[in-house]
HTML snippet that shows the backbone in 3Dmol.js (N, CA, C, O; Angstrom):
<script src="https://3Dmol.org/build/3Dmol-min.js"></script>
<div id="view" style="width:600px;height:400px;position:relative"></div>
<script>
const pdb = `
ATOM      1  N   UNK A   1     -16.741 -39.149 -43.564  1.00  0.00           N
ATOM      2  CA  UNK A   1     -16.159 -39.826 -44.704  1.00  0.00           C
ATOM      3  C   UNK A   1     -15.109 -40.822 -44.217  1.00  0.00           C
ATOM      4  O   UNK A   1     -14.454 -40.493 -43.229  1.00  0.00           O
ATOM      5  N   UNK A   2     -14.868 -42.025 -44.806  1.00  0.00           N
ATOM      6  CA  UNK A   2     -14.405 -43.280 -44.009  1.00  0.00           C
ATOM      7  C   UNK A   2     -12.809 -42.835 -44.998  1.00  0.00           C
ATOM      8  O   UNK A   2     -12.563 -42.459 -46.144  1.00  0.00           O
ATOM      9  N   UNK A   3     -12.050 -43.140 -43.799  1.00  0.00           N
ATOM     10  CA  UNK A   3     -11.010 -43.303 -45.441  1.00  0.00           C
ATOM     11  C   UNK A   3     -10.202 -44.595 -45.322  1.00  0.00           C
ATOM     12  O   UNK A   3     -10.208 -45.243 -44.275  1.00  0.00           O
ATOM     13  N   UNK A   4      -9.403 -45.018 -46.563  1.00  0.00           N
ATOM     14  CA  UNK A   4      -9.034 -46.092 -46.250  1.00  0.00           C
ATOM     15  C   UNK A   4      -7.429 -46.421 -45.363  1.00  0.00           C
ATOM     16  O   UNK A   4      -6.799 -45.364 -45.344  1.00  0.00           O
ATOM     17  N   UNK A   5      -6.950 -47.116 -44.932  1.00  0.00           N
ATOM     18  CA  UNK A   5      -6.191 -47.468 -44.536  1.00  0.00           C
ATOM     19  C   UNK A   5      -5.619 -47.932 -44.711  1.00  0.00           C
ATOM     20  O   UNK A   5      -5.961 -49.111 -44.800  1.00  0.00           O
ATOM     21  N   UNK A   6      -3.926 -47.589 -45.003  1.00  0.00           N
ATOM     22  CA  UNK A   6      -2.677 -48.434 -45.574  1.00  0.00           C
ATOM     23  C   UNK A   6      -2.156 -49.656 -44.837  1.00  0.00           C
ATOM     24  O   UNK A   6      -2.520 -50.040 -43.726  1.00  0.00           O
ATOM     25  N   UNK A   7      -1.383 -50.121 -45.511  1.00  0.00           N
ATOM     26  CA  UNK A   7      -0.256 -51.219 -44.774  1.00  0.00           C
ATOM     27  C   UNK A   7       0.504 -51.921 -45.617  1.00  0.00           C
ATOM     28  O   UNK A   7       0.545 -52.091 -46.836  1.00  0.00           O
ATOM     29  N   UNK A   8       1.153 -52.322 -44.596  1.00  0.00           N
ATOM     30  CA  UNK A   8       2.642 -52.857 -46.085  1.00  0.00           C
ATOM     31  C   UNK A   8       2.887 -54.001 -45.513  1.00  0.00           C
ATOM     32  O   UNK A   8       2.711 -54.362 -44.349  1.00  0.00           O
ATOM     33  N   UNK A   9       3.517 -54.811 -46.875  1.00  0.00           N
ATOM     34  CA  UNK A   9       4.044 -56.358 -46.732  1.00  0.00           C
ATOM     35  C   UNK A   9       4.798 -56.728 -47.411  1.00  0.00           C
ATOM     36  O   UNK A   9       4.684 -56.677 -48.635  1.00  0.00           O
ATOM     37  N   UNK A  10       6.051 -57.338 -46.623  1.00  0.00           N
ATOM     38  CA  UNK A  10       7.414 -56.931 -47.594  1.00  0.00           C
ATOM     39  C   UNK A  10       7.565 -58.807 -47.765  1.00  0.00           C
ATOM     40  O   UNK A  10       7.191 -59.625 -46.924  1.00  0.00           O
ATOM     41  N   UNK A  11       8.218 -59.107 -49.101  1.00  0.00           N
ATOM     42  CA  UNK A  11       8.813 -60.267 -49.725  1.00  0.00           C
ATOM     43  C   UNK A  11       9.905 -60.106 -50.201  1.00  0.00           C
ATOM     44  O   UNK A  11      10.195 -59.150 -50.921  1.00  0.00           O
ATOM     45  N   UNK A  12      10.697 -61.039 -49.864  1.00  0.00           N
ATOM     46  CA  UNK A  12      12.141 -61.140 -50.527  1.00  0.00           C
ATOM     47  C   UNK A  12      12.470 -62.314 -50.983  1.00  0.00           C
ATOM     48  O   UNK A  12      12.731 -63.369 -50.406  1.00  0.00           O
ATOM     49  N   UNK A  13      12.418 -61.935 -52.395  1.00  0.00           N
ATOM     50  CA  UNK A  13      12.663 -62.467 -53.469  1.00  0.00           C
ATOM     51  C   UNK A  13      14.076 -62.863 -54.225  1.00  0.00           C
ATOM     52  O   UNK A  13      15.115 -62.211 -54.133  1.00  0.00           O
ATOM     53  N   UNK A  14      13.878 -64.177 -55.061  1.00  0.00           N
ATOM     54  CA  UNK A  14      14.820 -63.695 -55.946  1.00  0.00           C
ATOM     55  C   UNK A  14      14.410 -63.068 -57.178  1.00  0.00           C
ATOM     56  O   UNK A  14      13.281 -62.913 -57.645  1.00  0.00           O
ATOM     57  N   UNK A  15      15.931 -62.624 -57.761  1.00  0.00           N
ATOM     58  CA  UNK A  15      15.056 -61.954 -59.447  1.00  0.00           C
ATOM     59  C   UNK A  15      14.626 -62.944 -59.517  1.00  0.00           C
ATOM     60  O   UNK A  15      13.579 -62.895 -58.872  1.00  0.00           O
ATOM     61  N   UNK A  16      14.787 -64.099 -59.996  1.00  0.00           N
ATOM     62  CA  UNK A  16      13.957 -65.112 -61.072  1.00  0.00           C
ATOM     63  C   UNK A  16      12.018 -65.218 -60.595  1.00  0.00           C
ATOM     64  O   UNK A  16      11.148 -65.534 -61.406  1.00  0.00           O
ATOM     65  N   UNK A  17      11.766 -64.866 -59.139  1.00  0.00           N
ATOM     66  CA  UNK A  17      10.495 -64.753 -58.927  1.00  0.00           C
ATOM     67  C   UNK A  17       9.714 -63.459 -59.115  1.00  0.00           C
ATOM     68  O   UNK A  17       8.524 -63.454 -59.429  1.00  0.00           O
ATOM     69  N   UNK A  18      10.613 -62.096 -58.857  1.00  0.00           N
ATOM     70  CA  UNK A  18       9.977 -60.801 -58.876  1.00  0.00           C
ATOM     71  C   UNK A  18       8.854 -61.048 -59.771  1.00  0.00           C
ATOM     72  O   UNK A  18       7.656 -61.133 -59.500  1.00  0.00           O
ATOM     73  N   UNK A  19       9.390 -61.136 -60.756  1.00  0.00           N
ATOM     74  CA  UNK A  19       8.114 -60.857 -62.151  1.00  0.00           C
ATOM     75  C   UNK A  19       6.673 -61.354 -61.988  1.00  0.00           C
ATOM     76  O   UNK A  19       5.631 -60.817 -62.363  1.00  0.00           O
ATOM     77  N   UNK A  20       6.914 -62.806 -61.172  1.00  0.00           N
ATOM     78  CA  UNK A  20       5.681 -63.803 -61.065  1.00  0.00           C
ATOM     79  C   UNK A  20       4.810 -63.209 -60.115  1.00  0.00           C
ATOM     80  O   UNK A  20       3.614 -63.297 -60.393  1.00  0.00           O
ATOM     81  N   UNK A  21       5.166 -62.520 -58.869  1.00  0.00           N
ATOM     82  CA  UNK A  21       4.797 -62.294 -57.822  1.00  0.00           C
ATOM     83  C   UNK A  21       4.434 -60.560 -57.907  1.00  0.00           C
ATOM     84  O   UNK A  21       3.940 -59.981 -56.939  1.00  0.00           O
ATOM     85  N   UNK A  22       4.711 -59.956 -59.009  1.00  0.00           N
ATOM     86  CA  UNK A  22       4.245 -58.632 -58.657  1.00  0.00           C
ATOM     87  C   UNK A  22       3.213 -59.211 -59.844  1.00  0.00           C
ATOM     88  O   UNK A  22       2.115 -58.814 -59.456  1.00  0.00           O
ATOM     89  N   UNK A  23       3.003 -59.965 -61.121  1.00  0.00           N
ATOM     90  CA  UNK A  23       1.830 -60.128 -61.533  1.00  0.00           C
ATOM     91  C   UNK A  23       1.029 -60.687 -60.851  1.00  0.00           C
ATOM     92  O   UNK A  23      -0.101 -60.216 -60.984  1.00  0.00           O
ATOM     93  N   UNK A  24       1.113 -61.557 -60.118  1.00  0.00           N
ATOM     94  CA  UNK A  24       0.147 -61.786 -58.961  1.00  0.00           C
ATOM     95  C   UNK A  24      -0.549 -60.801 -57.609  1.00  0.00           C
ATOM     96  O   UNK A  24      -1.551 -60.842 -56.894  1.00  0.00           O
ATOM     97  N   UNK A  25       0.423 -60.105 -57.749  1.00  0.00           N
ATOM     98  CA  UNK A  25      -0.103 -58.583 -56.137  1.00  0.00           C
ATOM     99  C   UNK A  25      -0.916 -58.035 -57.547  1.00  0.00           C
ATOM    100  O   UNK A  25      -2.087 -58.151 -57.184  1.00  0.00           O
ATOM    101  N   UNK A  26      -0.949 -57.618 -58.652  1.00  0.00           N
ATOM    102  CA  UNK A  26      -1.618 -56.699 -59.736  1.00  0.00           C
ATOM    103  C   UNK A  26      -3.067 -56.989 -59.533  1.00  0.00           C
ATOM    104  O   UNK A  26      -3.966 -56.161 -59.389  1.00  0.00           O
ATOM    105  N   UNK A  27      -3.183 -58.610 -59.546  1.00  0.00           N
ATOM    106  CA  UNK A  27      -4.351 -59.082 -60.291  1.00  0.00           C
ATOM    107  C   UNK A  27      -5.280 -58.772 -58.924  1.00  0.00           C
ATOM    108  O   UNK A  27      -6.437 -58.406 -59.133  1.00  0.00           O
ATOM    109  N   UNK A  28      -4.915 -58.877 -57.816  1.00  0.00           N
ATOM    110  CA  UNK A  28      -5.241 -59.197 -56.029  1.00  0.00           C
ATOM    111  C   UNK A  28      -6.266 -57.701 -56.157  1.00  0.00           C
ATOM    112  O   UNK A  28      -7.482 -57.788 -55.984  1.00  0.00           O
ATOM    113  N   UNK A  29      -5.724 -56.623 -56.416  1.00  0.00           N
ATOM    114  CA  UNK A  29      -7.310 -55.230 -56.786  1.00  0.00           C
ATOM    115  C   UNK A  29      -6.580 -54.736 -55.762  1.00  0.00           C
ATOM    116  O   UNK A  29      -5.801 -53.904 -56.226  1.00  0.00           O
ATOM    117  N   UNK A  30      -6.424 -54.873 -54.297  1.00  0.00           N
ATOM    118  CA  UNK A  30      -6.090 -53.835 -53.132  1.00  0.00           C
ATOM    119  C   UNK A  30      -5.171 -53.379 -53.130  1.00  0.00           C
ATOM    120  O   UNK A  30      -4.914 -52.980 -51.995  1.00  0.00           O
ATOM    121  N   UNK A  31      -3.949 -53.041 -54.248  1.00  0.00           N
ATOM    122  CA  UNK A  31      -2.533 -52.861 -53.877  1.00  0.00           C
ATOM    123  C   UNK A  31      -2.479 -51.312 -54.354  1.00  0.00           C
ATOM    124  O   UNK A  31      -2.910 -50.666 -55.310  1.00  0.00           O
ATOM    125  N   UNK A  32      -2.035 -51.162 -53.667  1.00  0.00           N
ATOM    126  CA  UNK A  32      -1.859 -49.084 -54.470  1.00  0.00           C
ATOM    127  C   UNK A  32      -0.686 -48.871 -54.083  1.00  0.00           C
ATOM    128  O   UNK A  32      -0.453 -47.798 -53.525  1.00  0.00           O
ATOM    129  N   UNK A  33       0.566 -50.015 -54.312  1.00  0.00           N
ATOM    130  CA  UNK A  33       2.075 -49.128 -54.754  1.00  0.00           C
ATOM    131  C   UNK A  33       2.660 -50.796 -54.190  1.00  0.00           C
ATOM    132  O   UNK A  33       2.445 -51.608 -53.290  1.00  0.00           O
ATOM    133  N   UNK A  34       3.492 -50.617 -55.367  1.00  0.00           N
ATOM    134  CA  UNK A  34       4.643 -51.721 -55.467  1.00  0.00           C
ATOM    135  C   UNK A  34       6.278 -50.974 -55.545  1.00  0.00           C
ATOM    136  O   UNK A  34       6.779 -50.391 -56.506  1.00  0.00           O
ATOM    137  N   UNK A  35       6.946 -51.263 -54.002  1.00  0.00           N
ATOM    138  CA  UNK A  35       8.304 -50.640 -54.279  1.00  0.00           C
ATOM    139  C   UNK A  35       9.203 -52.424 -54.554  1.00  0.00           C
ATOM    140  O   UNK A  35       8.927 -53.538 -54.109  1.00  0.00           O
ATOM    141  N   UNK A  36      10.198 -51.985 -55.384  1.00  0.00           N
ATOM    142  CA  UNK A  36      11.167 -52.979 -55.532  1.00  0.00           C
ATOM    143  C   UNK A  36      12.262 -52.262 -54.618  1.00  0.00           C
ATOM    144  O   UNK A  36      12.222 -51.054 -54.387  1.00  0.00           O
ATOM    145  N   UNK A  37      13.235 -53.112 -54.125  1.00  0.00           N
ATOM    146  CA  UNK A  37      14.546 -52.600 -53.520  1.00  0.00           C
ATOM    147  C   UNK A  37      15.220 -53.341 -54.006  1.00  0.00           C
ATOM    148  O   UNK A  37      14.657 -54.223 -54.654  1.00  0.00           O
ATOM    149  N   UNK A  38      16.521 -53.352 -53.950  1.00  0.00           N
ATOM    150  CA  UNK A  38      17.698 -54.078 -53.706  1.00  0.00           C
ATOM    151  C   UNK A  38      17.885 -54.686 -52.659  1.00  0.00           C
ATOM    152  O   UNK A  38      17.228 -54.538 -51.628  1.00  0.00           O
ATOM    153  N   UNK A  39      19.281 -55.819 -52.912  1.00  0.00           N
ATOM    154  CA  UNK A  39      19.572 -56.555 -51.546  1.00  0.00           C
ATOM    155  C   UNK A  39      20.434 -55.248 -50.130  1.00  0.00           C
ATOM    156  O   UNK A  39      20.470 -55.344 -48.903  1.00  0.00           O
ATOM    157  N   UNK A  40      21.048 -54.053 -51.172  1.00  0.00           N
ATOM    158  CA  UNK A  40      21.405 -52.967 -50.760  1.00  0.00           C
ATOM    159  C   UNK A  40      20.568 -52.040 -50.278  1.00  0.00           C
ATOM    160  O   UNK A  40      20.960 -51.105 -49.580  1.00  0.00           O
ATOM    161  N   UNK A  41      19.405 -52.217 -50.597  1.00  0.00           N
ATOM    162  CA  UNK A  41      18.977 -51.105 -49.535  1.00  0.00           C
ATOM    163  C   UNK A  41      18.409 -50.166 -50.448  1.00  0.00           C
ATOM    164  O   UNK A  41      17.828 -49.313 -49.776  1.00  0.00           O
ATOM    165  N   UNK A  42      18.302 -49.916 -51.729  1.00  0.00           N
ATOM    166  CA  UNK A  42      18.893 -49.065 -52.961  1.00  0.00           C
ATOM    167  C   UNK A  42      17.076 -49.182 -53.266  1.00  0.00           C
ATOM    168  O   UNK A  42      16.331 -50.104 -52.934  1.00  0.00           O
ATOM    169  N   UNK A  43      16.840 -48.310 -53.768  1.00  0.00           N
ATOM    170  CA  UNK A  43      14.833 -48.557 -54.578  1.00  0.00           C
ATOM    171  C   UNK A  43      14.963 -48.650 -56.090  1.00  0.00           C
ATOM    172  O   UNK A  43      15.105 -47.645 -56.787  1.00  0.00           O
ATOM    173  N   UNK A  44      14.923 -49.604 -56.465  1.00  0.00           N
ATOM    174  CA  UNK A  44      14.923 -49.796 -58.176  1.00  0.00           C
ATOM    175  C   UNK A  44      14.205 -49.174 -58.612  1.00  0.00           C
ATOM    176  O   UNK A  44      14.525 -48.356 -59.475  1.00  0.00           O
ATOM    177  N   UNK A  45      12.393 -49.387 -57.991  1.00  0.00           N
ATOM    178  CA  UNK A  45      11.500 -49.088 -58.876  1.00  0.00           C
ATOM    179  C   UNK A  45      10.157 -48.858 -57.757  1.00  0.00           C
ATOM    180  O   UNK A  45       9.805 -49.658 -56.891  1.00  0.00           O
ATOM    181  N   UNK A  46       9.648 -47.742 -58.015  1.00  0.00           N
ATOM    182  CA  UNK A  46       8.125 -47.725 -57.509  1.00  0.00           C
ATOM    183  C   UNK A  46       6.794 -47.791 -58.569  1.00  0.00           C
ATOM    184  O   UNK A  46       6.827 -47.315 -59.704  1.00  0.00           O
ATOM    185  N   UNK A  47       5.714 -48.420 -58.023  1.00  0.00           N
ATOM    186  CA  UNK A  47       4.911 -49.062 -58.976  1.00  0.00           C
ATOM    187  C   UNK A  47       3.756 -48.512 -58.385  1.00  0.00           C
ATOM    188  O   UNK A  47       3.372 -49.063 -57.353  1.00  0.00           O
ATOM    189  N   UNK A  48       2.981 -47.342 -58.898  1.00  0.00           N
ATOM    190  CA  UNK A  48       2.092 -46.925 -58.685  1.00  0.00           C
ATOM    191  C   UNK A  48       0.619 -47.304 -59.341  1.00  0.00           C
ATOM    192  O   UNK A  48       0.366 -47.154 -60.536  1.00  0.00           O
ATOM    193  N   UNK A  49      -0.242 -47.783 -58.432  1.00  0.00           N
ATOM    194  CA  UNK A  49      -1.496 -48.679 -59.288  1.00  0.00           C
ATOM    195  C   UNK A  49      -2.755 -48.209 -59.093  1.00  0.00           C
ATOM    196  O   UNK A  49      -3.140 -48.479 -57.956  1.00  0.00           O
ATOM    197  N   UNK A  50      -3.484 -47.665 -59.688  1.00  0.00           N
ATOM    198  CA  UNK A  50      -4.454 -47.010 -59.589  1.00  0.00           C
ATOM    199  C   UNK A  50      -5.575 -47.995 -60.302  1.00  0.00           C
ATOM    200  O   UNK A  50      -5.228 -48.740 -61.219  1.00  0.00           O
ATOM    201  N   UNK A  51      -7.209 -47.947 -59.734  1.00  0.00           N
ATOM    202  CA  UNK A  51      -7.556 -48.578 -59.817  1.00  0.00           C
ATOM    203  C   UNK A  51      -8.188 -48.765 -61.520  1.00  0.00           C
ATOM    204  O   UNK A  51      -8.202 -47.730 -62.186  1.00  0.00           O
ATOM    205  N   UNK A  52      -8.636 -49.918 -62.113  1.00  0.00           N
ATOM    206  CA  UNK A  52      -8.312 -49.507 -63.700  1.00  0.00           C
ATOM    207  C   UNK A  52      -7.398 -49.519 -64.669  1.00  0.00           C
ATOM    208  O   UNK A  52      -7.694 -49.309 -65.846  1.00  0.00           O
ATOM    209  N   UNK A  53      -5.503 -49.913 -64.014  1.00  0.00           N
ATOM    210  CA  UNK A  53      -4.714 -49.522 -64.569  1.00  0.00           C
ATOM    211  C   UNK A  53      -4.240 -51.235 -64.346  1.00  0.00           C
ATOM    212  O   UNK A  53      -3.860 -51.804 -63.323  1.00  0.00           O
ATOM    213  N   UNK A  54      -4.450 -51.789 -65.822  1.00  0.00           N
ATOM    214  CA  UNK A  54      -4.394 -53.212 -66.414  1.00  0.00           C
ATOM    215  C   UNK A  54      -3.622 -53.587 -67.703  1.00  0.00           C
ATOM    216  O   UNK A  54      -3.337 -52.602 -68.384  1.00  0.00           O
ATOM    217  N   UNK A  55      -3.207 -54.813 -68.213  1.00  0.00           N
ATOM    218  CA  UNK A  55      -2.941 -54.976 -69.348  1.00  0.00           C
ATOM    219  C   UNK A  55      -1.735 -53.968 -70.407  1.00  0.00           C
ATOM    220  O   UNK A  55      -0.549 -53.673 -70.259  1.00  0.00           O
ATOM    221  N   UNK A  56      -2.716 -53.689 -71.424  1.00  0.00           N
ATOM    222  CA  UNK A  56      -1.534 -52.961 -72.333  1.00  0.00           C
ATOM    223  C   UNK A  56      -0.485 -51.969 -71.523  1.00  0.00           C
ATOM    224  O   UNK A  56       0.735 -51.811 -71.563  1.00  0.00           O
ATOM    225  N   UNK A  57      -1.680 -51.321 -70.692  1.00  0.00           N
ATOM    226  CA  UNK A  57      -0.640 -49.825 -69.754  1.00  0.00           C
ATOM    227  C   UNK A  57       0.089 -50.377 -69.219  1.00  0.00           C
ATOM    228  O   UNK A  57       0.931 -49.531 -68.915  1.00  0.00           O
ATOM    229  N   UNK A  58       0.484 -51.570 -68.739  1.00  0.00           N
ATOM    230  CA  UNK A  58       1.725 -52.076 -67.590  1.00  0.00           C
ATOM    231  C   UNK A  58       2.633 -52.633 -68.528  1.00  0.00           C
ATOM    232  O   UNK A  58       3.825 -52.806 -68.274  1.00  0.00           O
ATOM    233  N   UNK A  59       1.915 -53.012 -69.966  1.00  0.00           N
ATOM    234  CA  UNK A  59       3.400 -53.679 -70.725  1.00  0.00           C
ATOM    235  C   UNK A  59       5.114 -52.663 -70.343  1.00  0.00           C
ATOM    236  O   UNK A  59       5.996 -53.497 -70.140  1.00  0.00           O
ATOM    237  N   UNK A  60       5.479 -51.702 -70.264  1.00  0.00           N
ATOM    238  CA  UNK A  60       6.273 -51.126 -69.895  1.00  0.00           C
ATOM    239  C   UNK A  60       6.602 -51.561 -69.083  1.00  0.00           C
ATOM    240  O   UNK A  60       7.616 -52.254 -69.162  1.00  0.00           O
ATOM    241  N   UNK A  61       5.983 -51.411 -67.945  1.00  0.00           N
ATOM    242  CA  UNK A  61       6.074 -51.582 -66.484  1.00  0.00           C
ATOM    243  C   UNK A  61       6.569 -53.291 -66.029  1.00  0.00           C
ATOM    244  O   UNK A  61       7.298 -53.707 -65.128  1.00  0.00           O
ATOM    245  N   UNK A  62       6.085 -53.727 -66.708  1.00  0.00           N
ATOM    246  CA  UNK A  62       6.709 -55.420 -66.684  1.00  0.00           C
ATOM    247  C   UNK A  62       8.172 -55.538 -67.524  1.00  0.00           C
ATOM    248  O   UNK A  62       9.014 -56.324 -67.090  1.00  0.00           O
ATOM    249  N   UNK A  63       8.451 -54.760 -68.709  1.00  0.00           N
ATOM    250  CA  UNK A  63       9.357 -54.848 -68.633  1.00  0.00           C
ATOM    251  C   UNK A  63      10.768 -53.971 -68.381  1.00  0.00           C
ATOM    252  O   UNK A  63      11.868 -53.962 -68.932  1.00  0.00           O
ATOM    253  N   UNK A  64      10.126 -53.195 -67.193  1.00  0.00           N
ATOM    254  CA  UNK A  64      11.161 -52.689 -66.189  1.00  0.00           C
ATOM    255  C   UNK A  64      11.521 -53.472 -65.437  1.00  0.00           C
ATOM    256  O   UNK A  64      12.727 -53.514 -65.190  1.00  0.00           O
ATOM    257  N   UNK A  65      10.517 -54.487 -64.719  1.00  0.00           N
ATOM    258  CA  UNK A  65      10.544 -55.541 -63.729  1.00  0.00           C
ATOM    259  C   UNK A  65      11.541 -56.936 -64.175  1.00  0.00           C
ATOM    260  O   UNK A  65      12.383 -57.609 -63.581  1.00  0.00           O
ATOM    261  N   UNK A  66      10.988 -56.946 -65.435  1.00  0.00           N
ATOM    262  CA  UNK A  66      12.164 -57.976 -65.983  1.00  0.00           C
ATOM    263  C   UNK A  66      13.098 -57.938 -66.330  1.00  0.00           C
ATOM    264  O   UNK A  66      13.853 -58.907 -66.410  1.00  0.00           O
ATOM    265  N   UNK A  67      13.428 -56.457 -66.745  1.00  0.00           N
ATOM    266  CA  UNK A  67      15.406 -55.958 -66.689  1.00  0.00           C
ATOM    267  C   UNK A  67      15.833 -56.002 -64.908  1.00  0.00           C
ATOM    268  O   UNK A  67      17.032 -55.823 -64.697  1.00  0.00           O
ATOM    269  N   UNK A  68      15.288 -56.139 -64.141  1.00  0.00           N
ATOM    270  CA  UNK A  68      15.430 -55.769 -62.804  1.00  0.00           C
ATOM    271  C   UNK A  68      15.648 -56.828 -62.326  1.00  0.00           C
ATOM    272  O   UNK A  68      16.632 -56.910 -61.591  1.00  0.00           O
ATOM    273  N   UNK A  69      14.705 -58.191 -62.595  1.00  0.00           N
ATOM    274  CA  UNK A  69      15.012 -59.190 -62.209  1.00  0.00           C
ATOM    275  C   UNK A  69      15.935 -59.711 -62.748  1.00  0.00           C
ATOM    276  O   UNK A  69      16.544 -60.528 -62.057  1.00  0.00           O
ATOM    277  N   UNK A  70      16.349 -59.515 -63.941  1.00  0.00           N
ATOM    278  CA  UNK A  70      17.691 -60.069 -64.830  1.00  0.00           C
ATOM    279  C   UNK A  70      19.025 -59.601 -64.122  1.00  0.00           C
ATOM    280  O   UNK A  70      20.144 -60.042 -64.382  1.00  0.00           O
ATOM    281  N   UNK A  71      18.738 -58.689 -63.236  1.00  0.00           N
ATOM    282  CA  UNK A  71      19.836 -57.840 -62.603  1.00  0.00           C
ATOM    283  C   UNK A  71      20.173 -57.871 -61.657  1.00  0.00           C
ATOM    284  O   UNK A  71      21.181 -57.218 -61.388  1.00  0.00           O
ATOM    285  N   UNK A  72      19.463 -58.711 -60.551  1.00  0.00           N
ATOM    286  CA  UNK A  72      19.624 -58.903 -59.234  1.00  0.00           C
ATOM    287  C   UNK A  72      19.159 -60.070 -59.168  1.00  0.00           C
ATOM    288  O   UNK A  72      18.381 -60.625 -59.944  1.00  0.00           O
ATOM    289  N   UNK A  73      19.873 -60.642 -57.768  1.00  0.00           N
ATOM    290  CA  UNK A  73      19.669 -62.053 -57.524  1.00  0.00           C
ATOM    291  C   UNK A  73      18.574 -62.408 -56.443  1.00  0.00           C
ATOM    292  O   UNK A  73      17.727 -63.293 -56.316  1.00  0.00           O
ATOM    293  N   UNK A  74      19.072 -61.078 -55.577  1.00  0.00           N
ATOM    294  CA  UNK A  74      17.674 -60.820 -54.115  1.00  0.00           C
ATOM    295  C   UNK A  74      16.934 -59.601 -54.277  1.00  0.00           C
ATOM    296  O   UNK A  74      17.163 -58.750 -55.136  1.00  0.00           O
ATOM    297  N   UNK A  75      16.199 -59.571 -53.563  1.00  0.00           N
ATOM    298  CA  UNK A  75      15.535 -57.950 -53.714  1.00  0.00           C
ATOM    299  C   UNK A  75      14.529 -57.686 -52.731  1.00  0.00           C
ATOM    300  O   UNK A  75      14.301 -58.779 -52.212  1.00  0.00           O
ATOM    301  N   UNK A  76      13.734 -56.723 -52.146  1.00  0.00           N
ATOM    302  CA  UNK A  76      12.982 -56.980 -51.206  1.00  0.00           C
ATOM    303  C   UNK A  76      11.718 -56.627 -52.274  1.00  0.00           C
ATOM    304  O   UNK A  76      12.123 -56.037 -53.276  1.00  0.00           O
ATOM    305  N   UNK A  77      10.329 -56.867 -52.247  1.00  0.00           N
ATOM    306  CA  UNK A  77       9.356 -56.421 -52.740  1.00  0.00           C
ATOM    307  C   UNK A  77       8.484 -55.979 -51.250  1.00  0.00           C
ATOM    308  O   UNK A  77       8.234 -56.668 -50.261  1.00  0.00           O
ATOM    309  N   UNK A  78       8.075 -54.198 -51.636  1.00  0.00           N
ATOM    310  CA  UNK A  78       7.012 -53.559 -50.935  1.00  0.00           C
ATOM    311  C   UNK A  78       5.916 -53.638 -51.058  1.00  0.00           C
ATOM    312  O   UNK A  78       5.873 -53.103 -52.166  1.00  0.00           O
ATOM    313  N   UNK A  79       4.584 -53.944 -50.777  1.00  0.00           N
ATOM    314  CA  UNK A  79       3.655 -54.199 -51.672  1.00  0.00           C
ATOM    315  C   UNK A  79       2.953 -53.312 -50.561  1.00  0.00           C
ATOM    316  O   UNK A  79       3.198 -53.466 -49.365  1.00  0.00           O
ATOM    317  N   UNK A  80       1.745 -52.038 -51.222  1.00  0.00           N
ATOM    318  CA  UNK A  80       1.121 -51.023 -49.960  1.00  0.00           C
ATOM    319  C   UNK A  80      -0.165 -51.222 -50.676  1.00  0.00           C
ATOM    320  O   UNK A  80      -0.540 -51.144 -51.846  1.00  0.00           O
ATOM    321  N   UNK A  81      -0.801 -51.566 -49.301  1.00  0.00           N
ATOM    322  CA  UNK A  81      -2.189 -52.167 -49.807  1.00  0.00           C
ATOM    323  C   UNK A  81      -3.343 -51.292 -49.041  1.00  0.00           C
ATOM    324  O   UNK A  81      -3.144 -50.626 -48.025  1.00  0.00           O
ATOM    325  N   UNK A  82      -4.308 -51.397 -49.576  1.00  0.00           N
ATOM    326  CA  UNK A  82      -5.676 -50.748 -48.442  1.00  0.00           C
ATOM    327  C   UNK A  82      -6.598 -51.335 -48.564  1.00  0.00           C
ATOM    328  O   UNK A  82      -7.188 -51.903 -49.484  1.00  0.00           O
ATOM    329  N   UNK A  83      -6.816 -51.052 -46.744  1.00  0.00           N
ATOM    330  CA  UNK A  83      -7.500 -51.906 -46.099  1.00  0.00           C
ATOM    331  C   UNK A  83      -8.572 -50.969 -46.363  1.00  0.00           C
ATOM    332  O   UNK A  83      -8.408 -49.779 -46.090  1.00  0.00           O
ATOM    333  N   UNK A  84     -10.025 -51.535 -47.041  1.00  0.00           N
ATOM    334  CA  UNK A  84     -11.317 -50.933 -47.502  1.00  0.00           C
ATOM    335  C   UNK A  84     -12.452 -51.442 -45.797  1.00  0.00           C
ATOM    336  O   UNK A  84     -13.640 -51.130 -45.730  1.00  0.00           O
TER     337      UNK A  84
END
`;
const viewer = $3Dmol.createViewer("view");
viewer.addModel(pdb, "pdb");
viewer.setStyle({}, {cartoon: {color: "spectrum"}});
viewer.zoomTo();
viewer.render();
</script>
């Protein structure tokens, strides 16, 4: 049985981009976890994505991202992807 294989790719952002750029990792299909950090070091938010999980179900979830970005100026974005 093959399994898949992780890896991570970090962006640092400002708030004013977070929002744009984790709807863009969403739409991409390979991502199975979005961490936000702080410029501190600190984890705002983990974003767990399972495959299927689109639209209405993330309305929440976007606007966690957009109190977050309203709240910080830098931030690092985690994005954990697999390699199929």
């Amino acid at each position: 049985m093959d399994e898949d294989k992780e890896f991570s790719e970090h962006y640092e952002l400002s708030g004013e981009e977070v929002l744009a750029k984790i709807k863009e990792l969403v739409h991409e299909g390979n991502v199975r976890r979005i961490i936000i950090t702080s410029d501190e070091g600190k984890r705002l938010i983990e974003i767990p994505l399972t495959v299927g999980v689109v639209g209405a179900l993330l309305a929440p979830v976007w606007a966690a991202i957009g109190a977050i970005a309203a709240l910080v100026t830098k931030c690092t974005v985690e994005v954990i992807r697999i390699d199929e």
